[in-house]
C-alpha positions in Angstrom: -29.0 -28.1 166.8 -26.6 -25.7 165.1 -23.0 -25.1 165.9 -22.0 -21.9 164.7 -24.4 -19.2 164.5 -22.6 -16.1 162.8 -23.7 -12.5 163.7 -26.1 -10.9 161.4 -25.3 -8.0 159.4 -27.1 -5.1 159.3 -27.0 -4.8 155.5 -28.2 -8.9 155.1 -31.8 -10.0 153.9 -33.5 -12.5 155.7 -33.1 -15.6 153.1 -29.5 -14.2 152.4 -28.7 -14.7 156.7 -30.7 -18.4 156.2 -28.2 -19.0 153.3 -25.2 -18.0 154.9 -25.9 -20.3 158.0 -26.7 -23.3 156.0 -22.8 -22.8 154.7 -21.5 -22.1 157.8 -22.8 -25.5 159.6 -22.2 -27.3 156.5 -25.6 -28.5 155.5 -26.4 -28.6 151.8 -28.6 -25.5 151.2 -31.6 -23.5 153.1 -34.0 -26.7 152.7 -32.0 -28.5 155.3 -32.4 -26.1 157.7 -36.4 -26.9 158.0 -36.8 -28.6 161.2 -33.6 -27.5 162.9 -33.6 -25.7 165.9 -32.8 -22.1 164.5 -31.8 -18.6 166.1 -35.6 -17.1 167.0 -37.0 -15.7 164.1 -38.2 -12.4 166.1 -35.0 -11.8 167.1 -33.5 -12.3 163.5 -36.2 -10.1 162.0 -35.4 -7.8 164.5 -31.6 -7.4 163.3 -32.5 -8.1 160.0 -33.5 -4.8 157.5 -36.0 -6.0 155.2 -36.5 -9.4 153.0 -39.1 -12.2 153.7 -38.3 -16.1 152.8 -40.5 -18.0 150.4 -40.6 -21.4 148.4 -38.8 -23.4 151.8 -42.0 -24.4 153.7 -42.2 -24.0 157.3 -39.4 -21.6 156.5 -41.2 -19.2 154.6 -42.7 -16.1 156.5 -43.3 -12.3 155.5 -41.3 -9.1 155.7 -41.4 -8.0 159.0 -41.9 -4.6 157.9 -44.9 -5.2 156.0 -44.1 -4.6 152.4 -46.2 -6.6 150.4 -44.7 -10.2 148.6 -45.6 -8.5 145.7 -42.4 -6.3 145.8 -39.8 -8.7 146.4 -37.8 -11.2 144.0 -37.8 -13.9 145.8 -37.5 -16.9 142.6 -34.3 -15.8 141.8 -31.4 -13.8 143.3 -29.7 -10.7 141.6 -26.4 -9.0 143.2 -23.5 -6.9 143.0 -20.4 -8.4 141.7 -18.3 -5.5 143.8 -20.3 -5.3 147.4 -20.1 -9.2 146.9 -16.2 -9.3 147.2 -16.2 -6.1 149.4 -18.0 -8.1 152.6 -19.7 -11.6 151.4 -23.1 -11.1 152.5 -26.7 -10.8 150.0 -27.8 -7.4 151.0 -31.7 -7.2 151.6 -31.7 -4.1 149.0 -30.8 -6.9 145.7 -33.9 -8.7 146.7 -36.5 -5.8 145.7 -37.9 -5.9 142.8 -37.2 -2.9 141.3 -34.1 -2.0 143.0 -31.6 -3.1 139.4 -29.0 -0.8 139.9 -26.3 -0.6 142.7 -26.8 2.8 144.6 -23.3 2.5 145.9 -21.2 1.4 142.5 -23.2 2.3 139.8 -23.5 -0.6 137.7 -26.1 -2.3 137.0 -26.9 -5.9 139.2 -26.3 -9.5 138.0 -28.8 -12.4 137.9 -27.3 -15.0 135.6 -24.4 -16.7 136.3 -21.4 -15.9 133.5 -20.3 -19.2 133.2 -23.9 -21.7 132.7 -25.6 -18.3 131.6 -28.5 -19.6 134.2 -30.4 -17.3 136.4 -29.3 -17.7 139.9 -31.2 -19.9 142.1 -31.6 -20.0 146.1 -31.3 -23.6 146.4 -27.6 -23.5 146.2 -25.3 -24.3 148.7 -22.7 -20.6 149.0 -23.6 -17.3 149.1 -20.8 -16.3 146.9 -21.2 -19.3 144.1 -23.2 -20.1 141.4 -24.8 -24.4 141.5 -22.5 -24.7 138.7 -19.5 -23.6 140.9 -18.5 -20.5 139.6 -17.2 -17.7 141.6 -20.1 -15.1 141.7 -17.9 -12.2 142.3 -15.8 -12.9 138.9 -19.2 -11.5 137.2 -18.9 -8.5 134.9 -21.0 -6.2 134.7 -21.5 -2.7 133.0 -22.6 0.9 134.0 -26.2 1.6 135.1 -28.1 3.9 133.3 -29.1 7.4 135.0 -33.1 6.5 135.3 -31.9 2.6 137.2 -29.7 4.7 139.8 -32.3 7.3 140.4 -34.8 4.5 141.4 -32.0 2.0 143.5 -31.3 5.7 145.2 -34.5 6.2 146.3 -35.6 3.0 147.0 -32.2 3.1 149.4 -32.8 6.1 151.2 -36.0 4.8 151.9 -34.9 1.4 153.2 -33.1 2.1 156.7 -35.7 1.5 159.8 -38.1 4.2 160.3 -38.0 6.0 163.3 -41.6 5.4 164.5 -42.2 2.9 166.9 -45.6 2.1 165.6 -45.5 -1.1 164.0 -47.9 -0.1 161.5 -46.1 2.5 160.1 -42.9 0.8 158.9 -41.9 0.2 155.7 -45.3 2.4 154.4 -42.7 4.6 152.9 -40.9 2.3 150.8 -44.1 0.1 149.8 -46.2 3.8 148.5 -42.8 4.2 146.8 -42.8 1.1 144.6 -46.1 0.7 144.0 -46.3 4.2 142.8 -43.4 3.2 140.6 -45.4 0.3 139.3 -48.0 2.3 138.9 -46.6 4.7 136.4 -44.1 2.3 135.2 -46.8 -0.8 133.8 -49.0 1.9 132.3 -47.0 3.4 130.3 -45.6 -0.1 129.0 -47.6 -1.3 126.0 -49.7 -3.3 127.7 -53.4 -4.1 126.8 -55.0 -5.2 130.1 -54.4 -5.7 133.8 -51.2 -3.4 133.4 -49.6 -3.8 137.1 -50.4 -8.1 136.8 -46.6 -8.1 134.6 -45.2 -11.7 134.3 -41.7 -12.1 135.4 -41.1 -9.0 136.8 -38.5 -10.5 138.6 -36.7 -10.7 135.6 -33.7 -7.5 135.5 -34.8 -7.2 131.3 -38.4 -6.6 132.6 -37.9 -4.6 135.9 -35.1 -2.5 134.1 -38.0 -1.3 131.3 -41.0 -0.9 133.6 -38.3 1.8 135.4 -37.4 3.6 132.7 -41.1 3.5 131.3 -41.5 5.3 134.8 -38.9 7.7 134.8 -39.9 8.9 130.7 -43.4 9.6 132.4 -41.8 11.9 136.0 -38.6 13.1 133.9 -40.5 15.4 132.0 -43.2 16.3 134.8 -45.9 17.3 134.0 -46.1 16.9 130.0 -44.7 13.4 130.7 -47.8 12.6 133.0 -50.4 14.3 130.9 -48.8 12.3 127.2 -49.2 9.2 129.8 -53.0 10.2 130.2 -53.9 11.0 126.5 -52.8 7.5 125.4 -54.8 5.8 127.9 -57.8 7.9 126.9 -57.0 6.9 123.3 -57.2 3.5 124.1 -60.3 3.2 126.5 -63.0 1.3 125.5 -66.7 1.2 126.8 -68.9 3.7 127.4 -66.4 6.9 127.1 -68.9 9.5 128.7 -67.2 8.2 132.1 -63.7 8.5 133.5 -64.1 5.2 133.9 -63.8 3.5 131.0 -61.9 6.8 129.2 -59.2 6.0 131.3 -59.4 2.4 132.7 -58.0 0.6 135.5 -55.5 3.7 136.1 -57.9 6.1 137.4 -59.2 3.5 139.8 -55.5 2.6 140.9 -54.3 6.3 140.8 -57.6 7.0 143.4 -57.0 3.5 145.7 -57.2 4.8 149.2 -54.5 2.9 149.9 -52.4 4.5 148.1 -52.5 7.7 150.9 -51.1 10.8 149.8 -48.3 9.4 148.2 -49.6 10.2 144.5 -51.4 13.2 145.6 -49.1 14.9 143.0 -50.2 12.9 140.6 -54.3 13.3 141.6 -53.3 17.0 140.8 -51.7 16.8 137.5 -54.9 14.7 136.5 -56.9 17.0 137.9 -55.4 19.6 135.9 -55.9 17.2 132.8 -59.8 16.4 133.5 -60.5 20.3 133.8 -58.7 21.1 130.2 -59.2 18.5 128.0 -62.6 16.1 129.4 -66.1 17.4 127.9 -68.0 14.6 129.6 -70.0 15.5 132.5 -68.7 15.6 136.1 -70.8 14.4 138.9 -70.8 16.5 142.1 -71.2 13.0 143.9 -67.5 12.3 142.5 -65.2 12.1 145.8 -62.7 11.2 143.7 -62.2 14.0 142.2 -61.8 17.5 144.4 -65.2 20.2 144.8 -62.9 22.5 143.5 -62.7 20.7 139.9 -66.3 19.4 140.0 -67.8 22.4 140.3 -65.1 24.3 137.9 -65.5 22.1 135.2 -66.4 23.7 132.0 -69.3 21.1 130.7 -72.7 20.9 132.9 -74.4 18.3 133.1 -77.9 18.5 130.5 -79.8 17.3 134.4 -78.5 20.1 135.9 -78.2 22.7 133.4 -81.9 21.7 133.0 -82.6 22.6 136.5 -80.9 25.7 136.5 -83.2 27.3 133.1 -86.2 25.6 135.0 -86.5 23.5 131.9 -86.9 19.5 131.4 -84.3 17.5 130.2 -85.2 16.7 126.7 -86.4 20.0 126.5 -82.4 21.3 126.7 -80.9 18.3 124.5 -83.2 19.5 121.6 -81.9 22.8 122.0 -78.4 21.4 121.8 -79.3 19.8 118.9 -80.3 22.8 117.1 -77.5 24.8 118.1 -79.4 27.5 120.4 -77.2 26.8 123.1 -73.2 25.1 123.1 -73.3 22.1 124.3 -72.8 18.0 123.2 -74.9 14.8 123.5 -73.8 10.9 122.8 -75.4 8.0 123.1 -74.4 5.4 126.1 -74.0 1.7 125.7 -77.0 1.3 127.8 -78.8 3.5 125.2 -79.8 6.7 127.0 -78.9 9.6 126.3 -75.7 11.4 128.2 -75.5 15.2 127.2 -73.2 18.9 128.3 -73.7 22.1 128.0 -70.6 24.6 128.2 -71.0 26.5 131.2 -70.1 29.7 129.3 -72.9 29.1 127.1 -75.4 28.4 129.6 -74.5 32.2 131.2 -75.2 33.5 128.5 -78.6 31.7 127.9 -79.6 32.4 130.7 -79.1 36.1 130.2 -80.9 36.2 127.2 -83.6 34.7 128.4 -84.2 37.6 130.6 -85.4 39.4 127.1 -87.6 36.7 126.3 -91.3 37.6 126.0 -94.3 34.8 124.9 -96.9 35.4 122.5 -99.7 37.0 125.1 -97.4 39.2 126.7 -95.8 40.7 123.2 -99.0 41.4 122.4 -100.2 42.6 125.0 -97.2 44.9 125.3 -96.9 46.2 121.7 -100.7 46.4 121.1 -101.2 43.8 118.5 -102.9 40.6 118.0 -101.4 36.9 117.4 -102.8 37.8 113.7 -100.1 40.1 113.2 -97.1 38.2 114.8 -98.1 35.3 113.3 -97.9 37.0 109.5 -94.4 38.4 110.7 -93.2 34.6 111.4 -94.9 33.6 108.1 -92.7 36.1 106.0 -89.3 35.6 108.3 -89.8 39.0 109.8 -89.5 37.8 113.3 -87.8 34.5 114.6 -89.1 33.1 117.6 -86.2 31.8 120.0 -88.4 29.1 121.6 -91.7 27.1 120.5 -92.9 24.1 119.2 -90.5 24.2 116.2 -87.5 25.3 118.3 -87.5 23.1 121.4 -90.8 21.4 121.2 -92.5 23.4 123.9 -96.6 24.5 123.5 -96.0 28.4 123.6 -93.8 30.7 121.2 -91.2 32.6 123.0 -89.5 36.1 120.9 -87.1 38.2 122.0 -88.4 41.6 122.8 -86.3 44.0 120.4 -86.8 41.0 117.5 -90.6 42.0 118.1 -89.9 45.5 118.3 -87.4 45.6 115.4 -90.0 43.6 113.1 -93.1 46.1 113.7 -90.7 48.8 112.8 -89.6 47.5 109.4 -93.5 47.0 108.7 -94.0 50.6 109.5 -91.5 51.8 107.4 -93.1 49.7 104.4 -96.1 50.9 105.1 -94.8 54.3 104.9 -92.7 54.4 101.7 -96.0 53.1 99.9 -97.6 56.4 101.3 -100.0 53.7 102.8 -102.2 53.4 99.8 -100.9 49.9 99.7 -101.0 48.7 103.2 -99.1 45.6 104.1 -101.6 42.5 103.3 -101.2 39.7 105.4 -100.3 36.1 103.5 -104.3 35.1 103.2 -104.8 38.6 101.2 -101.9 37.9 99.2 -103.2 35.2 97.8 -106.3 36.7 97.5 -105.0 39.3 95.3 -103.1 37.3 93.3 -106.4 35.0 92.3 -108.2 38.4 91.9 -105.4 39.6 89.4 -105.8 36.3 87.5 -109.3 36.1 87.0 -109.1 39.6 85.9 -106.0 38.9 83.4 -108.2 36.0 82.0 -111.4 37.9 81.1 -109.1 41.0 79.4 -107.8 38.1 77.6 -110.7 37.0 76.4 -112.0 40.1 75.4 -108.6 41.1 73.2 -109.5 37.5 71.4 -113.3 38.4 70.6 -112.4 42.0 69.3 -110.3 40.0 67.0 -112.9 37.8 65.8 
């Protein structure tokens, strides 16, 4: 049974109130309140803003707002030298993680003790003094920078009770808030892997840098945001024809559904990035991503650009290959073959294909036989845009004023030679040249016997 049972202030964490009444009824520290009849814990929680208890057994319990363990500092206490000597009570606000700054002061909070220069533990016996015995409030400490106040601001304005009755709902603000925080904070830290798993963030040193890693990246909004994205595509490993694995865990954290529409403005800026700078290909069953930046995306997909020229796949990477139409191929870690064409250059592919004519139908057109388009291919008078050189396909495809442009040049030849010569094909060339030789061979040979 407790004695005195002090009020609880509105301002007071949870495991700050449990401290306080320890020193009130004289016991030695929260541990010796653990199996004492104590105040009900609803109607603490009830009066009590935010702050959960942990590491004092059947003691320990969650916020009763919700906010995940993950976002309070629980190991080790941090305060305010000045709020500590205004009313001498461990406001709920010191206990968050990333709140390091003082909202109402500006300076920056304590969490080692001036005199042992140990970080402040919970198993001590005041609120106001250190285990060594020093006087808490005697603490100095310094000005906070701008990017620490701007987070303990917001993090404050986001702490008072919600007005929604729905249990569900409290709180939601202030956890999107932090974890977006984390979010942008950790990966913009130089961290290698499993960026939002920090050690010791409960540590002011760490906390303070993962906040002003955050505010370099929304200072500067958006360049900051997009410079945040080009190093993490700079760094991906894997198979970097994905979004994936070009940009890591971050695109799967940024796209959580938990998450709400609390980073939608951050969805948007890498939305923005995805359509400017990626080349990959972008699946239309991407939800991730909106319809509107699927199907504006530059680079098509080799599948469905196929589909759209009525043409098979390998058909349109050869193509690529050999420059006919814009486009890029690499090579996956699973071994296929991942390929884009730029959309551009499929338009206009596709409207020169409208000009295309085979073999039967040029001839049949322009009165000729395969005989005579072949011997303009032979001599590089006509170019076929699509065959079994070009793309691999069975039948030669020209474009109609190549075909038209090539019969006119042999016209003209045939016409400055006032047609005496007419235009041999390649089998009479070298049937004239034989001829000629035999002929030089035997004059030769003549000359020599006249000699004689």
């Amino acid at each position: 049974m407790l004695l005195v049972r002090p009020a609880i202030d509105p301002e007071e964490s949870l495991q700050g109130y449990c401290l306080r009444l320890a020193q009130e009824n004289g016991l030695v520290g929260i541990k010796e309140l653990q199996g004492l009849e104590l105040p009900g814990v609803d109607h603490v929680q009830a009066l009590c803003p935010r702050g959960p208890i942990a590491q004092f057994g059947s003691l320990n319990t969650g916020d009763s707002w919700g906010v995940g363990v993950r976002h309070w500092n629980t190991r080790f206490g941090r305060w305010c030298p000045r709020c500590l000597s205004e009313k001498p009570v461990w406001r709920s606000t010191w206990q968050a993680k990333l709140y390091t700054a003082c909202h109402v002061h500006g300076l920056d909070l304590a969490d080692r003790c001036t005199a042992c220069n140990q970080r402040l533990s919970w198993r001590r016996q005041s609120v106001c003094r250190c285990t060594c015995g020093a006087d808490l409030r005697d603490c100095y400490v310094g000005e906070a920078a701008e990017s620490q106040l701007a987070a303990a601001g917001t993090i404050a304005s986001r702490w008072s009770r919600p007005a929604a009755t729905d249990s569900a709902t409290k709180g939601v603000g202030l956890q999107l808030f932090l974890s977006r925080l984390l979010l942008l904070g950790a990966y913009r830290l130089p961290i290698k892997a499993r960026a939002q798993k920090i050690a010791s963030l409960d540590s002011l040193e760490i906390a303070r840098a993962l906040i002003d890693a955050a505010h370099e990246v929304g200072s500067d909004w958006p360049a900051g945001f997009h410079r945040l994205l080009f190093d993490l595509s700079a760094a991906g490993r894997g198979d970097r024809t994905k979004l994936g694995t070009r940009y890591g865990a971050f695109y799967r954290a940024l796209y959580a559904p938990w998450r709400g529409n609390s980073v939608d403005d951050l969805r948007e800026a890498f939305s923005e990035h995805v359509a400017n700078t990626w080349t990959g290909q972008l699946a239309h069953r991407n939800r991730r991503l909106s319809v509107k930046t699927v199907e504006a995306h530059e680079w098509v997909p080799v599948s469905v650009a196929a589909r759209v020229l009525h043409w098979r796949a390998p058909r349109l990477r050869l193509a690529i290959e050999r420059g006919l139409v814009q486009g890029q191929l690499q090579k996956r870690l699973s071994g296929r073959t991942a390929g884009v064409v730029h959309r551009a250059s499929l338009a206009e592919l596709q409207r020169d294909m409208l000009s295309w004519v085979d073999m039967s139908t040029a001839c049949k057109e322009l009165k000729v036989g395969k005989k005579r388009i072949h011997a303009l291919m032979d001599r590089g008078a006509l170019r076929a845009v699509d065959g079994p050189t070009v793309t691999g396909v069975a039948s030669w495809s020209f474009r109609r004023g190549d075909v038209l442009q090539a019969l006119e040049k042999q016209a003209a030849g045939a016409s400055c030679a006032d047609r005496k010569c007419p235009v041999e094909s390649p089998r009479q060339q070298r049937r004239t040249a034989k001829v000629g030789l035999c002929k030089t061979v035997a004059s030769d040979a003549q000359i020599s016997s006249r000699a004689r």
